[in-house]
C-alpha positions in Angstrom: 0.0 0.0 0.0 1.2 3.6 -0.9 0.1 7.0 0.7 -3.2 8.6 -0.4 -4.4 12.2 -1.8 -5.1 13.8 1.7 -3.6 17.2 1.7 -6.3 19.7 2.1 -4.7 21.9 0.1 -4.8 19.4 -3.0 -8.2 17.9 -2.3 -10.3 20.6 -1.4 -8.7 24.3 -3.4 -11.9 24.2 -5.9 -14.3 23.9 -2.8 -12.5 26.6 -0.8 -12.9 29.1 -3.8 -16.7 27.9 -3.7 -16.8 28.9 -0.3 -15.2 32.2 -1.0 -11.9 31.7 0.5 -10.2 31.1 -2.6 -8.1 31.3 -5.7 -8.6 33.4 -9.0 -12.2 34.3 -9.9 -14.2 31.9 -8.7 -17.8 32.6 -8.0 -18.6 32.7 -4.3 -22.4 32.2 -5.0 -23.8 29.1 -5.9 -26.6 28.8 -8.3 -30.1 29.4 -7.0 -31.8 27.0 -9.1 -32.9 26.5 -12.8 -34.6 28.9 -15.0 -37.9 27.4 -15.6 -38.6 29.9 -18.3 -36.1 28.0 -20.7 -36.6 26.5 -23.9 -35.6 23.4 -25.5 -33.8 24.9 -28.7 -34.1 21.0 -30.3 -31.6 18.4 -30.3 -28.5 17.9 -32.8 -28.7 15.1 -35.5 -26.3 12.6 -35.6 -26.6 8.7 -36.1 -30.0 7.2 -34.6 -29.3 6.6 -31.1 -29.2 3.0 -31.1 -26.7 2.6 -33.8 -23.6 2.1 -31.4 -26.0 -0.5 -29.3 -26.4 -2.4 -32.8 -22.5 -2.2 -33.2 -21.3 -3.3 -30.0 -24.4 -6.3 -30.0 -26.1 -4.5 -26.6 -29.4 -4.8 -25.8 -31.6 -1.9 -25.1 -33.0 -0.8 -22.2 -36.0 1.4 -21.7 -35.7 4.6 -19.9 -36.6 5.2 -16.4 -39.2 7.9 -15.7 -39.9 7.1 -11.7 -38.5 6.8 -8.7 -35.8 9.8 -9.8 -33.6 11.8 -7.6 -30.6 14.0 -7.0 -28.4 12.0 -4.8 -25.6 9.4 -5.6 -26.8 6.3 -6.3 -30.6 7.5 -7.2 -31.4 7.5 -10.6 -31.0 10.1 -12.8 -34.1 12.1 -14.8 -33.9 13.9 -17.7 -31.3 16.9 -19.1 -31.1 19.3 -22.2 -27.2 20.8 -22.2 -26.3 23.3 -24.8 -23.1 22.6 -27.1 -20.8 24.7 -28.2 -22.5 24.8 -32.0 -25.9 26.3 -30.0 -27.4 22.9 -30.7 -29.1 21.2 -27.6 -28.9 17.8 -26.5 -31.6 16.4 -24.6 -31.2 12.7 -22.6 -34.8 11.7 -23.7 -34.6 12.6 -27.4 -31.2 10.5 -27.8 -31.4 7.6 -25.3 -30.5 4.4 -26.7 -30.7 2.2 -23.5 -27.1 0.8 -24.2 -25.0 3.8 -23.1 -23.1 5.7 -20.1 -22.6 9.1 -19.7 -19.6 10.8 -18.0 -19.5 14.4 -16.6 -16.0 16.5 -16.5 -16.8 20.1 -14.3 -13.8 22.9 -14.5 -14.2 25.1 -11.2 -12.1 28.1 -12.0 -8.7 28.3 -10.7 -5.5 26.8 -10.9 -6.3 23.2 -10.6 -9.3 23.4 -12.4 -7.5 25.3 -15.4 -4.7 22.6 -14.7 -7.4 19.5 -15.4 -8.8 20.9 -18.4 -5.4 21.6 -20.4 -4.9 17.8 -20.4 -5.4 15.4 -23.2 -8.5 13.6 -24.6 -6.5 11.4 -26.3 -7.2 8.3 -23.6 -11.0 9.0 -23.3 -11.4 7.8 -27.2 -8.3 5.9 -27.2 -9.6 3.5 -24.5 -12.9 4.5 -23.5 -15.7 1.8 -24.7 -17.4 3.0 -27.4 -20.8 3.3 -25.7 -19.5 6.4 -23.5 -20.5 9.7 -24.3 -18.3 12.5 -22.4 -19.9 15.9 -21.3 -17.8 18.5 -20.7 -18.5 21.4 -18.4 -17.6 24.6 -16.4 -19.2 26.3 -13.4 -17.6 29.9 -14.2 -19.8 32.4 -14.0 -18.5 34.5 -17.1 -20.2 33.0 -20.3 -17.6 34.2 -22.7 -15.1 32.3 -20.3 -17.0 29.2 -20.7 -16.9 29.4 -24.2 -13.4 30.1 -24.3 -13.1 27.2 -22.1 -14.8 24.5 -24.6 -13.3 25.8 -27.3 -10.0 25.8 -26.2 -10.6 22.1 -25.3 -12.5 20.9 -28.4 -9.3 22.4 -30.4 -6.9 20.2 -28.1 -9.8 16.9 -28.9 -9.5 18.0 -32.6 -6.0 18.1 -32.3 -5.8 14.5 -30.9 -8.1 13.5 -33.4 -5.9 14.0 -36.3 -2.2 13.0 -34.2 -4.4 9.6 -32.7 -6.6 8.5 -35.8 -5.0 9.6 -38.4 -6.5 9.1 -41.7 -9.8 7.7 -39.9 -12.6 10.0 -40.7 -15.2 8.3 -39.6 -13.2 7.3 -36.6 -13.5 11.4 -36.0 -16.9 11.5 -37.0 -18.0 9.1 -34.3 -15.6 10.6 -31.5 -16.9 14.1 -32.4 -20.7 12.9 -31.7 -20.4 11.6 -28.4 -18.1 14.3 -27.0 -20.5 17.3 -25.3 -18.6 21.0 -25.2 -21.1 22.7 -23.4 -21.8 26.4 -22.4 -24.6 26.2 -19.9 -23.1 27.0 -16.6 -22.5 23.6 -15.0 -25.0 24.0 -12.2 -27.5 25.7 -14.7 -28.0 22.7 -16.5 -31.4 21.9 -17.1 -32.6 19.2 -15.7 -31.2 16.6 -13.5 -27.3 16.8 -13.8 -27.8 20.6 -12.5 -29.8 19.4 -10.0 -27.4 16.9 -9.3 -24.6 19.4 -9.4 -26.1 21.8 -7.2 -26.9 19.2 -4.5 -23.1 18.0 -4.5 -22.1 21.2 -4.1 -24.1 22.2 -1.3 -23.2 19.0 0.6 -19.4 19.7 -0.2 -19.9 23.4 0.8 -21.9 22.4 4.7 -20.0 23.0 7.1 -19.9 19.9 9.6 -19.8 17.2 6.5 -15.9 16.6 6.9 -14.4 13.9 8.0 -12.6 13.4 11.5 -9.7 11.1 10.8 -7.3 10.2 13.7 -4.4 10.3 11.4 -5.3 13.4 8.5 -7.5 15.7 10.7 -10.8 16.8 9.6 -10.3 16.1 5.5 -13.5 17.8 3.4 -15.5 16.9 0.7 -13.4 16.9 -2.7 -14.8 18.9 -5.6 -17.4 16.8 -7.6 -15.0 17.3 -11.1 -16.6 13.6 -12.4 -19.2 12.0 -12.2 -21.4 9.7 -13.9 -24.1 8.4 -15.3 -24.2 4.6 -15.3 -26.2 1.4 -17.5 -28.1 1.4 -14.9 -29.2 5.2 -15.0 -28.1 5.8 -11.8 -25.3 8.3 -10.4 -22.0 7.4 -9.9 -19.3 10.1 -8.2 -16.0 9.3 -9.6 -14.0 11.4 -7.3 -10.3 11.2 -8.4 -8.8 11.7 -11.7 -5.4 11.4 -10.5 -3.4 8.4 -12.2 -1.4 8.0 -8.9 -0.6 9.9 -5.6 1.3 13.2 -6.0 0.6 13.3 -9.8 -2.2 15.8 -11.4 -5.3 14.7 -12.3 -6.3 13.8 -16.2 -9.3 13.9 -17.7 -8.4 11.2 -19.7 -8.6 9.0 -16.4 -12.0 9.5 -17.0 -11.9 6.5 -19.8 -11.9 3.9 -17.7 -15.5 4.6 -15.8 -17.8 3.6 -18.9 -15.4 -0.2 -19.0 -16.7 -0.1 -15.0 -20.3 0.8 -15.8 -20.4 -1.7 -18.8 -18.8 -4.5 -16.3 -21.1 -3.9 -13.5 -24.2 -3.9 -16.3 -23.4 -7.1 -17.5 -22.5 -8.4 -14.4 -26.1 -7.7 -13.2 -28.0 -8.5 -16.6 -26.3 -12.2 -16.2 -27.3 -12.9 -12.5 -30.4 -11.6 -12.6 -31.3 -13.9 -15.8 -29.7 -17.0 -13.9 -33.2 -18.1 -12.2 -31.9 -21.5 -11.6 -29.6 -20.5 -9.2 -29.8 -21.6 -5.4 -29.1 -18.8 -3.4 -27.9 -18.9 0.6 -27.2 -15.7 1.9 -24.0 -15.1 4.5 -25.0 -11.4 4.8 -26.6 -8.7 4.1 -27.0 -5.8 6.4 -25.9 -2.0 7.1 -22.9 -2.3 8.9 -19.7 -1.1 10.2 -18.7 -4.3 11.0 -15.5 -5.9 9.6 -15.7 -9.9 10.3 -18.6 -11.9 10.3 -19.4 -16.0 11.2 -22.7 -16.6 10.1 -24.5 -20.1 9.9 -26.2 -20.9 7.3 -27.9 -24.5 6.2 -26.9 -25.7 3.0 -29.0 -28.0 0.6 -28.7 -30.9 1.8 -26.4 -33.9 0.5 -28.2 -35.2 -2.6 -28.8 -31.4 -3.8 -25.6 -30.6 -3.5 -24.2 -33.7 -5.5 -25.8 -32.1 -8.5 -24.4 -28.6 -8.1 -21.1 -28.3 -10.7 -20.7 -24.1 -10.2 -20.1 -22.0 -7.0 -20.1 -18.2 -7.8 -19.8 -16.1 -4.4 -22.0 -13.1 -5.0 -20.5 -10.0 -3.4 -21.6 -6.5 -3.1 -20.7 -3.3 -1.4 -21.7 0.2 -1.0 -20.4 3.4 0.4 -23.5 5.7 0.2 -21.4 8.3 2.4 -21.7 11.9 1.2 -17.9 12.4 2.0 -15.8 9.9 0.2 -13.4 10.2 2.8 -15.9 8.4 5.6 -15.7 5.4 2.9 -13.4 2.0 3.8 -9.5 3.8 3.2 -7.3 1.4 2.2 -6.2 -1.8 0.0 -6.9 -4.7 2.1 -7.4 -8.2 2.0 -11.1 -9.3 2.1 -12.4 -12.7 1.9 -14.8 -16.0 2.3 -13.5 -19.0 4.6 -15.2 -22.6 5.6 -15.1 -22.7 9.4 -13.7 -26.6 10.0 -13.9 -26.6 13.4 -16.4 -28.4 15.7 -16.9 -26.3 18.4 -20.9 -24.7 18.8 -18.9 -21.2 19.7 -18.3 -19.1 16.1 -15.2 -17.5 17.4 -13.6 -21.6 18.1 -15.4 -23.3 15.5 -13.5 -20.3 12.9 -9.9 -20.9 14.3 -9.5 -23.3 11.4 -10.8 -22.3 8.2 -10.4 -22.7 4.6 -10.4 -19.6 2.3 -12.5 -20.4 -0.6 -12.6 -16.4 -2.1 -10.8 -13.1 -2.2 -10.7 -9.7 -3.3 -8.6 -7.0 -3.0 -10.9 -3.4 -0.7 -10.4 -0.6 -2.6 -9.4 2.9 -1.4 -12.0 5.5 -0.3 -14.5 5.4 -3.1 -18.0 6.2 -2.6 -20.5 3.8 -4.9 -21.7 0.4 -5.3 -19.0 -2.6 -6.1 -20.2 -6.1 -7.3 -18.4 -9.3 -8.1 -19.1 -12.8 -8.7 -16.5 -14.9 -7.9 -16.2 -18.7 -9.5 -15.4 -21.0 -6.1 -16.6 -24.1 -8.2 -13.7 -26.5 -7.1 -14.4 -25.1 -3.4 -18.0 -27.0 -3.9 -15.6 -29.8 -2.5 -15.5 -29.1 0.6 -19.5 -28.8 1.2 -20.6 -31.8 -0.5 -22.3 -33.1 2.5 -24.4 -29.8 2.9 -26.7 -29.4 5.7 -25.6 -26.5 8.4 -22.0 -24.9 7.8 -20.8 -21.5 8.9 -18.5 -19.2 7.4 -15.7 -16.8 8.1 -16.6 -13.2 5.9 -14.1 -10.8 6.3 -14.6 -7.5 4.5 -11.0 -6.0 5.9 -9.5 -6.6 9.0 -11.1 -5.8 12.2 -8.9 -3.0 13.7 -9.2 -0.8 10.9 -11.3 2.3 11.6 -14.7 1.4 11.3 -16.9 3.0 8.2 -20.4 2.5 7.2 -21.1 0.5 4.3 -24.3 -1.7 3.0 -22.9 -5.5 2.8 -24.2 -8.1 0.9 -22.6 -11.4 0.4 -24.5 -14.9 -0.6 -23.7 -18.4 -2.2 -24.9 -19.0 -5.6 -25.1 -23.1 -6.8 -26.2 -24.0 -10.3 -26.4 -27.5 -12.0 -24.9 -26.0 -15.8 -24.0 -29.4 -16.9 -21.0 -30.8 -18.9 -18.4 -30.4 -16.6 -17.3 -32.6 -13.7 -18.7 -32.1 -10.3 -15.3 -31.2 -7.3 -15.9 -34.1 -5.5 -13.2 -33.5 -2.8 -9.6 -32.2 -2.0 -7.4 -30.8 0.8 -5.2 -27.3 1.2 -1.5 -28.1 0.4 -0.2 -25.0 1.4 -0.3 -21.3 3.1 2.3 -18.8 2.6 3.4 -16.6 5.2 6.8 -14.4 5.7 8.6 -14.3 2.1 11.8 -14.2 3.9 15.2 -16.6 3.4 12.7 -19.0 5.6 9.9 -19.0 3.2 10.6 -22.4 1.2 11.7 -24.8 4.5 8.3 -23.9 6.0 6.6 -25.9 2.3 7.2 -29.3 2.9 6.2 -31.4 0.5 2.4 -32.6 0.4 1.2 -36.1 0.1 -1.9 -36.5 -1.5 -5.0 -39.5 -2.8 -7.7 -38.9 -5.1 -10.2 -41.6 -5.4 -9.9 -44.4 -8.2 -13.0 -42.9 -9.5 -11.5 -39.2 -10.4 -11.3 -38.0 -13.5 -9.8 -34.9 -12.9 -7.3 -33.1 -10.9 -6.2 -29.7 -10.7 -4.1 -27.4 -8.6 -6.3 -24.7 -7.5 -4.1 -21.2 -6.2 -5.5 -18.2 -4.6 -2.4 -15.3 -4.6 -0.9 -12.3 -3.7 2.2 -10.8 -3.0 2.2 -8.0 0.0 4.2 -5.6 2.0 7.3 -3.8 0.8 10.5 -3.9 1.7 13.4 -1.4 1.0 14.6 -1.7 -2.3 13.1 -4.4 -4.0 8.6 -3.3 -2.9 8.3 -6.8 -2.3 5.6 -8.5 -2.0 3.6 -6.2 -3.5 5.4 -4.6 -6.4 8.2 -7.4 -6.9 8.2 -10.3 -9.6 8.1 -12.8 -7.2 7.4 -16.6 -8.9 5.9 -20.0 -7.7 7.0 -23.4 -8.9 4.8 -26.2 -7.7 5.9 -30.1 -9.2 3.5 -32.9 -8.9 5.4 -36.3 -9.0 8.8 -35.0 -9.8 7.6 -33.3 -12.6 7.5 -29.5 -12.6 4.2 -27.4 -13.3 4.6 -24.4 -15.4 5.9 -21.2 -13.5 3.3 -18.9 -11.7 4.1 -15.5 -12.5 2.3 -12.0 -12.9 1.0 -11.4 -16.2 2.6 -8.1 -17.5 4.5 -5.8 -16.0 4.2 -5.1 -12.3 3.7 -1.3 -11.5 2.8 -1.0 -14.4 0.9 3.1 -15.0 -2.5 2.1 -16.0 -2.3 -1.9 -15.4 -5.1 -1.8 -12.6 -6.9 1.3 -14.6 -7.7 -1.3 -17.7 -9.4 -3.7 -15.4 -12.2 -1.8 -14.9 -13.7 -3.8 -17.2 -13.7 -6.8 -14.8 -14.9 -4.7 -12.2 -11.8 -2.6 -10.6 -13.9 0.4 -9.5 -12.0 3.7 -11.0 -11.7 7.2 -9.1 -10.5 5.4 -5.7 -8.4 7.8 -3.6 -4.8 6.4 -3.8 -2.8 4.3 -6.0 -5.6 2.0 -7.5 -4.2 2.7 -11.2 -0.9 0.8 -11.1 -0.5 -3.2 -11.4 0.2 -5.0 -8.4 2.1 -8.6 -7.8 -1.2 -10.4 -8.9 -3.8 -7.8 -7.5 -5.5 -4.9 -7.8 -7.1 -2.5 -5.4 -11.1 -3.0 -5.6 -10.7 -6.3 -7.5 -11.3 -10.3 -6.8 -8.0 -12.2 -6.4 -8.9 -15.2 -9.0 -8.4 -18.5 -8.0 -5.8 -20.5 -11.2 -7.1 -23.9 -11.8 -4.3 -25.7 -13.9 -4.9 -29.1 -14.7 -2.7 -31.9 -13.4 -4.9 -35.2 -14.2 -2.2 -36.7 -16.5 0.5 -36.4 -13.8 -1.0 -38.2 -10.8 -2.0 -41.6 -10.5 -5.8 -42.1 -8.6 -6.6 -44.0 -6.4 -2.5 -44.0 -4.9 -0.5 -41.3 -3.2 1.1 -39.0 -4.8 2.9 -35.8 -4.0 3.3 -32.2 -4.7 5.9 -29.9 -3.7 6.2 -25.9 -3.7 9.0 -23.1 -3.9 8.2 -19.1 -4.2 11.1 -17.2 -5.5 12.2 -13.2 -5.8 12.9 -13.4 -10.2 14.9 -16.6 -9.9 16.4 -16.1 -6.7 15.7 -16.7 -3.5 12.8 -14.7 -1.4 13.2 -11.5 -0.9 10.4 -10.0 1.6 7.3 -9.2 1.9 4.1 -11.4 2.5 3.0 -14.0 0.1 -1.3 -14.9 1.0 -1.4 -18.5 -0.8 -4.2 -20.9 -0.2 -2.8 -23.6 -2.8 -5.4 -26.8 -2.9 -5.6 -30.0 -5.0 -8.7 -30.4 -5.9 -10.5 -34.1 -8.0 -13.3 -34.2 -10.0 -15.7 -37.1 -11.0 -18.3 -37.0 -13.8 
């Protein structure tokens, strides 16, 4: 873990000029409301609105007309903006029920002028093409909101013709769905003014900070992005900085519609699964950290016919303040309690982890993953009453507020074996010169009726040491051999620390805008991400129904261990049709 944003005077400039205490000529007034006397001018042309949901094969979604409101989270209503051209652009008039809309604010001054002198190039370089990207200022001065746009719309036009050269109709499509607009930012008809205003006024109340033990009383950042998700609901990105102590960028920014599209998908497919058997471990407002609930499983002959485990995770921070949000990059994670004791806290002193993700830094919004446990079906076969070990960070940390919901999903999907039973190998521990004497080797004996076996691996590499960041930044390996015969290397797929290497998996659900170093690729992690268990398949080297034997060795490169903490829950695992 590395230090986060929280100087005041990075965080919270734009709000102090909002407040009147501050820098160049920001407006001290905020905006009394909308002027009911305006007039829809008409919409732009451009391609019928569903025509990117026909490219990208999305299905469409009607638009939401109730239940609407101002506040994150709520969904969002209907807006006109006017662009740059004096054309307006109204939500209803182009919805096509496949998209995502982001919102960039400048507040005058020198950060805000700072934001909005950075490229574009990233927002259509690697934004999804189902994004559309609305730019806008909250000066008071027309004429230096216009200057503003077009200023900016000659730096997009710029990186238009450098990026994609010799695409026109590359340019054509980018131009459509980027939004240079002149309304005031908080003058915006409809509900992103509304939605402005009421950010704003939160992040201008006195008595909304935060009291942290170790910052002081930290304030409520400037609400430069936010978003509109699939869902039609608001989203507060927060931070466009690509890593502590560096500017922000708007083209950060591209990476929100890949989270948006994740989390829409992610939601389509489970709610579609009606099959599914679902036992709930938790769900509850809490500020609570660890959790043993008991829960009765289908019993025996169900659960023979079950061949997919998904653990069904979701959390949200629907604090005001991202700052009273969960603050740092810890291990979360599901367990089996094995012990037989009718006391949780005894019967949880042995426990097998069968899931893990990676908390993200202070981010406000709503994170969702699904994550495969199938082999760990294994070890519940006999069903019946089990209880579980939920850890959602560890249970000194300072206590925030969040909404937790966690259950077990079984499905029969068919043509696939069923995990039929295994046993943990090996733990890590202390990546020091120790590490490898504490890994004996493991004896092991699948049933003569197995058909498969596989080495299953949940991993990360934490802590850092001087010079080397290890065992969270360094290339740090794992060699496992079954039978004398060596498995192929486990090692970090690209490069570790690499700028953006968390940033691009917001499209399996890495939730952009966190406050801290959530951008960068870490040994085999990523901050607001599941920790994926690696099956890899070592039927042909093990003979069932005798022992056989595995062995393990983590290494720094190709040297010995360097530091750190390596978190291993290494299992074999057999399978019968």
């Amino acid at each position: 873990m590395l230090a986060r944003t929280t100087s005041r005077a990075l965080l919270f400039s734009t709000l102090l000029a909002l407040a009147g205490c501050g820098d160049d000529d920001a407006s001290t007034q905020l905006d009394a409301g909308i002027d009911a006397s305006a007039q829809d001018g008409g919409s732009d042309g451009g391609p019928p609105a569903s025509a990117v949901c026909d490219e990208l094969d999305l299905a469409s979604t009607p638009m939401r007309t109730s239940g609407l409101g101002d506040a994150p989270g709520e969904v969002a209503g209907d807006f006109t903006v006017t662009q740059l051209d004096g054309s307006t652009w109204t939500l209803s008039e182009r919805w096509s029920g496949c998209e995502s809309y982001v919102f960039l604010v400048h507040f005058p001054g020198a950060s805000g002028d700072a934001l909005f002198a950075t490229s574009l190039a990233r927002l259509f370089g690697e934004g999804p093409r189902n994004t559309r990207y609305f730019f806008l200022s909250y000066d008071e001065s027309a004429d230096a909101r216009r200057a503003r746009m077009e200023a900016l719309r000659a730096s997009f036009e710029d990186d238009l013709a450098f990026w994609l050269e010799g695409q026109p109709e590359e340019h054509a499509f980018w131009r459509e769905r980027m939004h240079f607009v002149t309304d005031r930012a908080t003058e915006v008809q409809g509900s992103v003014g509304a939605h402005l205003r009421s950010l704003i006024e939160f992040a201008s109340t006195p008595g909304n900070e935060v009291d942290h033990p170790d910052h002081g009383r930290i304030g409520v950042p400037a609400p430069v992005a936010f978003g509109i998700d699939r869902a039609q609901t608001w989203d507060e990105a927060d931070n466009l900085a690509p890593a502590v102590g560096r500017p922000p960028e708007l083209g950060m920014a591209a990476y929100l519609g890949h989270f948006y599209e994740y989390r829409a998908a992610l939601d389509a497919r489970l709610a579609s699964e009606a099959d599914a058997t679902i036992v709930t471990l938790l769900d509850e407002r809490t500020t609570g950290r660890v959790f043993r609930p008991e829960v009765t499983l289908p019993d025996a002959a169900t659960m023979a016919t079950f061949d997919q485990l998904e653990i069904d995770i979701e959390i949200t921070c629907d604090e005001g303040n991202p700052f009273a949000c969960s603050e740092w990059d810890r291990i979360a994670d599901i367990q089996i309690c094995t012990g037989t004791s009718s006391d949780p806290v005894a019967a949880c002193d042995q426990r097998l982890e069968i899931a893990r993700w990676i908390t993200p830094y202070w981010r406000r919004g709503r994170q969702r993953y699904a994550i495969d446990a199938t082999p760990f079906l294994a070890l519940m076969r006999e069903g019946g009453a089990r209880r579980f070990f939920v850890e959602l960070g560890p249970e000194w940390e300072r206590a925030t507020e969040w909404v937790a919901k966690v259950s077990l999903r079984f499905r029969t999907v068919g043509g696939t074996p069923r995990a039929t039973g295994g046993a943990r190998a090996f733990v890590g521990g202390a990546f020091d010169a120790t590490y490898n004497t504490m890994h004996p080797p493991f004896s092991f004996t699948p049933p003569a009726g197995a058909t498969r076996v596989e080495l299953v691996t949940i991993l990360s590499g934490h802590g850092q040491t001087d010079g080397d960041n290890c065992a969270e930044w360094c290339d740090h390996r794992h060699v496992f051999t079954v039978n004398g015969t060596a498995l192929p290397e486990i090692r970090h797929e690209g490069r570790i620390g690499e700028d953006v290497g968390c940033a691009v998996r917001a499209r399996d659900g890495a939730i952009p805008g966190q406050w801290g170093n959530w951008a960068q690729s870490r040994a085999y992690w990523c901050p607001g991400l599941p920790v994926d268990a690696v099956r890899t398949d070592i039927t042909s080297r093990v003979t069932v129904g005798e022992e056989n034997t595995i062995t393990y060795a983590g290494r720094f490169r190709t040297d010995a261990p360097r530091g750190g903490d390596i978190a291993l829950s290494a299992y074999v695992v057999w399978y019968a049709e």
